[in-house]
C-alpha positions in Angstrom: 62.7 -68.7 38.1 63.4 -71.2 40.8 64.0 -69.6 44.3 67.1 -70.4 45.7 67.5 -70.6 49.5 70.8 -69.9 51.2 71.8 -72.7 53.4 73.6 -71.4 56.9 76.4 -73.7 58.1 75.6 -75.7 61.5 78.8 -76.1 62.3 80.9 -75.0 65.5 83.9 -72.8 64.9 86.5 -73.8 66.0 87.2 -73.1 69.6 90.1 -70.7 70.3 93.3 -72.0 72.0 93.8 -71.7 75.7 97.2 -69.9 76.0 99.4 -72.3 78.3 100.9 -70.2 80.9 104.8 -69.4 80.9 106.6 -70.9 83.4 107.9 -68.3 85.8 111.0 -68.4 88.6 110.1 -66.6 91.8 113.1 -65.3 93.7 113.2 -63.9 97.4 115.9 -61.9 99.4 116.7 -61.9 102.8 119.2 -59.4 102.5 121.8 -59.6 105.5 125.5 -58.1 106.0 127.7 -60.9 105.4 125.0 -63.1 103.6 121.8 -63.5 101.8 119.3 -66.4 102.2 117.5 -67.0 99.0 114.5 -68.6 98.3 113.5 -70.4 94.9 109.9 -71.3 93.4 107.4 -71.9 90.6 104.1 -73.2 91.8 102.3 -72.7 94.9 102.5 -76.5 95.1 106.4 -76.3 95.3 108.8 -77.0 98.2 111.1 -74.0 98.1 114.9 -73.9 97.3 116.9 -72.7 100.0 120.2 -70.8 99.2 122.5 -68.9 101.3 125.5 -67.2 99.5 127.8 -64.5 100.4 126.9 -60.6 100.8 127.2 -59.3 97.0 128.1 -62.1 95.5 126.6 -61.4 92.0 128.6 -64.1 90.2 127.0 -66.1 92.6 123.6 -65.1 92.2 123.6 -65.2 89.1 125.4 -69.4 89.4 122.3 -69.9 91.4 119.7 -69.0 89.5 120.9 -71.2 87.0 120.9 -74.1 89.3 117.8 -73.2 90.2 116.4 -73.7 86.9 117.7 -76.9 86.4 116.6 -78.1 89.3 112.8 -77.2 88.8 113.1 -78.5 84.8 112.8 -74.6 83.4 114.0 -73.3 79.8 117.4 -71.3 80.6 115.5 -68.2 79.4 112.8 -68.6 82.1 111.4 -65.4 83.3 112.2 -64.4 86.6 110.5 -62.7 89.1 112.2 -61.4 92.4 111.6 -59.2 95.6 113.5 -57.9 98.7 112.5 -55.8 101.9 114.0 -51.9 101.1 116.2 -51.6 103.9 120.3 -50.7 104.3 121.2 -51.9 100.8 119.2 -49.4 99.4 118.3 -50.0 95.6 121.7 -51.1 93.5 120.6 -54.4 93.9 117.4 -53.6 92.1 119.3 -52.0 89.0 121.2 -54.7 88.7 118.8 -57.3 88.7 116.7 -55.3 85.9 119.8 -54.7 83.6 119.8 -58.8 84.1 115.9 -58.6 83.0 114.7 -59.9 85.6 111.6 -58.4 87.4 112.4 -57.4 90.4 110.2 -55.5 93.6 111.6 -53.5 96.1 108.4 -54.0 98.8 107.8 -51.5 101.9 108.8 -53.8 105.1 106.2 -52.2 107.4 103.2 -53.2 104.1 103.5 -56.7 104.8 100.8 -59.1 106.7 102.2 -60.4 109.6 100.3 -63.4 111.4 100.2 -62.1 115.2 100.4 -65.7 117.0 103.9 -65.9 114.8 106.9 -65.6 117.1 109.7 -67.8 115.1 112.3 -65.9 112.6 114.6 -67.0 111.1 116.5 -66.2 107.8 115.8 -68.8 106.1 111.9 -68.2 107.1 111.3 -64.4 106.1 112.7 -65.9 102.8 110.1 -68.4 102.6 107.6 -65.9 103.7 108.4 -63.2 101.1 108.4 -66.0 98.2 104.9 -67.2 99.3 103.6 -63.8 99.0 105.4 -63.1 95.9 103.8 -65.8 94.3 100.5 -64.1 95.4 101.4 -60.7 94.4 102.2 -61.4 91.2 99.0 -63.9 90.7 97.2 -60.4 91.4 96.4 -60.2 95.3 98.1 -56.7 95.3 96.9 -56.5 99.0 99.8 -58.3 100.1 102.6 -55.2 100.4 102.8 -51.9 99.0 106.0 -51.7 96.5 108.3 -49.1 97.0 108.9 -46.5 93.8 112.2 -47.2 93.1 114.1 -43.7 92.2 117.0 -43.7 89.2 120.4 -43.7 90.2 120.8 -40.0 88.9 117.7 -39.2 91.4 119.2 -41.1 94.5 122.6 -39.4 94.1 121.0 -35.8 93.9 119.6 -36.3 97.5 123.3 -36.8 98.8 123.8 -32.5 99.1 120.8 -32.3 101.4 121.0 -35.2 103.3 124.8 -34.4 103.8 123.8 -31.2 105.1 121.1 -32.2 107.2 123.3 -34.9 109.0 126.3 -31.9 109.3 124.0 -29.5 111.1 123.0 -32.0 113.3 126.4 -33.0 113.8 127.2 -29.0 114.6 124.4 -29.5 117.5 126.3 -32.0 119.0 129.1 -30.6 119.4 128.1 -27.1 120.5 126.2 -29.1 123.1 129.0 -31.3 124.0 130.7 -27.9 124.8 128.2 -26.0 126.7 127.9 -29.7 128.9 131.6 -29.8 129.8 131.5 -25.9 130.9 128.5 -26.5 133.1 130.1 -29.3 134.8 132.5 -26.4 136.3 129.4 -24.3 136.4 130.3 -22.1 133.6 128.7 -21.2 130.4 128.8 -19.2 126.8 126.3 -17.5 125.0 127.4 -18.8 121.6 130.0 -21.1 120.3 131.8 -18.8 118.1 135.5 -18.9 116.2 137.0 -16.7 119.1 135.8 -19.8 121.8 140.0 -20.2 122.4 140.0 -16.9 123.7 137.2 -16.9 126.1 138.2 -20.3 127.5 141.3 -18.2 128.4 139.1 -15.8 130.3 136.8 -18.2 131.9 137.1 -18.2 136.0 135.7 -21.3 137.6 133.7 -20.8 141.3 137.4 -20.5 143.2 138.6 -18.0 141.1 141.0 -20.8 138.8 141.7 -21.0 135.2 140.1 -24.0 133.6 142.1 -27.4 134.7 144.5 -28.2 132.1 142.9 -31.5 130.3 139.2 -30.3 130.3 140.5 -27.5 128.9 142.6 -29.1 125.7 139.5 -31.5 125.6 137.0 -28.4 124.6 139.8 -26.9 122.3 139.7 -30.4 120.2 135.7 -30.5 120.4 135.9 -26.8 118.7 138.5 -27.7 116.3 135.8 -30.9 115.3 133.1 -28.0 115.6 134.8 -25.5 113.1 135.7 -28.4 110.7 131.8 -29.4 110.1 130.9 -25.8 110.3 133.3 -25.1 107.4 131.9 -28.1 105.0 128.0 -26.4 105.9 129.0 -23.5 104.5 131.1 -25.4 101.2 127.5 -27.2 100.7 125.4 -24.1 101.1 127.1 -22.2 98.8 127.1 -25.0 96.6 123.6 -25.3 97.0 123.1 -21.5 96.0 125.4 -21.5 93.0 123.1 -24.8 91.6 119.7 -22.5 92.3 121.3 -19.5 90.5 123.3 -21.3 87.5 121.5 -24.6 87.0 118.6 -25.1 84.3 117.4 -28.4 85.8 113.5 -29.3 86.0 114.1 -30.3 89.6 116.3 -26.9 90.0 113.0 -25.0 88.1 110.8 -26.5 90.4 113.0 -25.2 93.8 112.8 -21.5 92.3 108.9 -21.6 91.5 108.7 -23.0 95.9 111.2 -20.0 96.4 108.7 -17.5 94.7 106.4 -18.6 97.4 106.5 -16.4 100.5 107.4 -18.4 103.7 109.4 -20.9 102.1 113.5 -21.1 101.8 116.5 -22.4 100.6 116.2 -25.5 102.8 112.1 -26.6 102.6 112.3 -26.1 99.1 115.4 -28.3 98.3 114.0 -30.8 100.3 110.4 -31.2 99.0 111.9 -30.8 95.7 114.4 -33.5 95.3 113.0 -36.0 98.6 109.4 -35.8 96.4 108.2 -33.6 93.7 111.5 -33.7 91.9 111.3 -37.6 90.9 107.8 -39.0 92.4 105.0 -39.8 90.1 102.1 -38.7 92.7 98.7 -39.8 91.5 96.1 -37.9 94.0 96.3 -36.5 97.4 95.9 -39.6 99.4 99.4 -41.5 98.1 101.1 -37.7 98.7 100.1 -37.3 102.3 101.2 -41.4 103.0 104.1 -40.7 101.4 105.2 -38.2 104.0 103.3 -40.3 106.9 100.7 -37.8 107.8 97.6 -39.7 107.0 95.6 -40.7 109.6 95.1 -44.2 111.3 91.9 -44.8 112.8 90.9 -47.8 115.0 87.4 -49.4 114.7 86.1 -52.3 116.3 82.3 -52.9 116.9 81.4 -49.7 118.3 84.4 -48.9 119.4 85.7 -45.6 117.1 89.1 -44.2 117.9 91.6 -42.4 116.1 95.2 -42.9 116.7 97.0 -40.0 115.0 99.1 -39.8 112.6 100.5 -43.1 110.9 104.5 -41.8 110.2 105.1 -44.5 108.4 106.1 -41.9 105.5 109.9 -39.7 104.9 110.7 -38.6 108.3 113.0 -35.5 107.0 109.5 -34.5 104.5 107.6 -34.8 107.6 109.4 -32.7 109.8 109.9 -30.4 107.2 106.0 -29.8 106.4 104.8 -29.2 110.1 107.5 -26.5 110.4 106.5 -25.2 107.2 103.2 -25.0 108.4 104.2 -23.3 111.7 106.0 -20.6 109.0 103.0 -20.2 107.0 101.1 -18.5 110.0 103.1 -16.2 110.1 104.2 -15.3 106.9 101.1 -16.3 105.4 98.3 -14.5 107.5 96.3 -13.6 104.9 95.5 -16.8 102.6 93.2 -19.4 102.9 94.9 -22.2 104.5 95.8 -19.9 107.8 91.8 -18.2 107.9 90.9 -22.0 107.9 93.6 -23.1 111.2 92.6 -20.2 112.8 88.8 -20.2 112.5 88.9 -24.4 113.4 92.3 -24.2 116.1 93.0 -20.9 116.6 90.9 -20.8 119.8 91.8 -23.8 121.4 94.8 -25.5 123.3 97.9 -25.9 122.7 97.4 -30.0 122.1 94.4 -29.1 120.0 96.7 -26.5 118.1 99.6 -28.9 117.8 96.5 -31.5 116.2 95.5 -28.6 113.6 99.0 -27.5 112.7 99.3 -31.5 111.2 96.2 -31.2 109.2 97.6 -27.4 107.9 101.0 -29.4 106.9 99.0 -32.0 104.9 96.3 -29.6 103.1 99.7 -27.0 102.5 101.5 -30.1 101.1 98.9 -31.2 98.5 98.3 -27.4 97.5 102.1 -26.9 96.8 101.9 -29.9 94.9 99.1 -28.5 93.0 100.9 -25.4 92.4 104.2 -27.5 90.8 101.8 -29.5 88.4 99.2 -26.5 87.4 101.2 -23.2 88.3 97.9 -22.3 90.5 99.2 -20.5 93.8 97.5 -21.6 97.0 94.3 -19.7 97.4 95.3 -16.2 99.2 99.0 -16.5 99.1 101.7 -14.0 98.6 104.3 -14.6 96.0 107.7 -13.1 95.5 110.7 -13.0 93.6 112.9 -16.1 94.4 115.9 -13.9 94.0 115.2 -12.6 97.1 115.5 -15.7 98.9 119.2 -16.0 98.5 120.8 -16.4 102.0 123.8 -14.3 102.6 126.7 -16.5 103.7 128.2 -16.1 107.4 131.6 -15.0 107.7 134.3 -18.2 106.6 135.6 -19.6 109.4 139.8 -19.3 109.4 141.8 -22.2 108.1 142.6 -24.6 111.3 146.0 -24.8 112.5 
């Protein structure tokens, strides 16, 4: 029987298609007050197209777009790609511009190179600036900016109860202080700004012996009227706060009771850290946690020169403040656990800079673990836990209706 020989074709396959790139729009915002510059692109070879239009004019935006895609010879369902610098405006802009489908980036302002020798600004110029490194960004150079994590809209408006409160107290400060300044400037004082303030102005004697003069004395009534109004809505908001703890089966509500089981923390750190981070932040490791808050550090190197220049507090300035007094309470009501042995056997014994220094590094390592503990249940190593009932302030006295 003859053999028979396979023959093996010599021929090249065929060679597979290069996929032809989609054309893509880039978009830039300079956001301003009354108006926003806008900056148009395709290529890196392009001349960009300037726009200015009126302050959230959406019909507008979207009439330019449009235009813009004529005028670079793009299919009317182009993909576009924007950016802006997160600033006053906050992020409605960026909802609406992804319920338009386009692909828009809210970028950190302080990220973003900056050539030193550069002095000019103009609108017009950040514009072109931000489209340039658009382009780059989305060609992959993700060294260009850091892009801000963009919370929902039902996330953003459960930070209004806190922030409201945080801005009222520090409204109460002012005017308590306001009050104590005009008394001194007759060189009298109060121990404590209380309802019953009407009454004690009455009594007050000035160095002669004479009743308060007659428009000072109106002027501190009004100041305590504004006093007892914004001490009235802090306690509306605190009790409100309370009743959501007690009566609310939220995750982000969950997540505030398992911080209040922690001994040393309250009502207020726990809110906070809850719905300013852990509540809505997808945190990948420790390092994006403790930038987040600003309290990673920024050291300077050049040739042999090695110097470290603290903190960077580029992070949430509430979070931050927050954590180091958090850390000042966990001394105290934490003796025992493994976080204060470690401050006291590396700061305990030096000076009050050098305790101030360690006091930052216990607010970052304390930050991580309580992050640790929301994602794993695992309880920083020594600490004492409690029942979060327990931590459910008891509510001053309500101040009488003003007259």
């Amino acid at each position: 029987m003859a053999a028979t020989c396979t023959q093996h074709s010599t021929k090249t396959p065929p060679a597979a298609p290069v996929p032809v790139p989609q054309p893509v729009l880039y978009l830039a915002f300079d956001l301003g007050w009354n108006s926003w510059s806008l900056a148009f692109a395709t290529a890196p070879a392009d001349h960009p197209r300037l726009r200015k239009l009126a302050a959230r004019d959406l019909s507008g935006l979207l009439h330019e777009i449009s235009k813009a895609k004529e005028r670079f010879g793009l299919p009317a369902d182009t993909r576009v790609v924007s950016c802006f610098e997160a600033g006053r405006d906050g992020f409605w802009l960026h909802h609406y511009l992804t319920a338009q489908g386009i692909h828009n980036s809210v970028v950190d302002a302080g990220s973003i190179e900056l050539a030193r020798r550069r002095r000019r600004k103009t609108d017009r110029l950040d514009a072109s600036k931000l489209l340039d490194k658009l382009r780059r960004w989305h060609q992959g150079e993700k060294t260009v900016w850091s892009v801000v994590q963009v919370p929902s809209a039902a996330e953003e408006d459960r930070r209004q109860l806190h922030r409201d409160l945080l801005d009222m107290k520090a409204e109460r400060t002012q005017h308590i202080n306001r009050i104590r300044s005009l008394l001194a400037l007759c060189g009298l004082a109060v121990a404590e700004v209380t309802a019953d303030l009407p009454a004690q102005l009455a009594e007050l004697r000035t160095w002669n012996g004479q009743t308060l003069p007659a428009e000072l004395h109106q002027r501190l009534l009004r100041e305590h009227q504004r006093w007892q109004c914004v001490e009235r809505q802090i306690q509306e908001l605190e009790k409100e706060r309370a009743r959501r703890i007690q009566e609310t089966e939220d995750e982000p509500v969950r997540m505030v009771r398992q911080l209040l089981g922690v001994r040393g923390l309250g009502l207020n750190s726990a809110w906070l850290y809850v719905f300013e981070l852990f509540g809505w932040r997808r945190i990948r490791n420790r390092r994006q946690l403790g930038a987040l808050v600003g309290l990673t550090p920024t050291p300077h190197s050049s040739g042999d020169l090695e110097q470290e220049l603290g903190i960077s507090k580029a992070g949430n300035r509430r979070l931050r403040t927050m954590a180091v007094e958090i850390a000042w309470c966990w001394l105290r009501y934490q003796p025992a656990s493994a976080l204060s042995r470690w401050y006291q056997r590396r700061w305990g014994d030096g000076n009050r800079r050098q305790r101030r220094i360690g006091i930052v590094a216990l607010a970052r390592k304390l930050l991580v673990a309580l992050w640790r503990y929301l994602e794993t249940g695992e309880a920083p190593e020594g600490a004492t836990l409690v029942a979060w009932q327990s931590k459910r302030r008891s509510h001053r006295k309500a101040l009488p209706a003003l007259v």
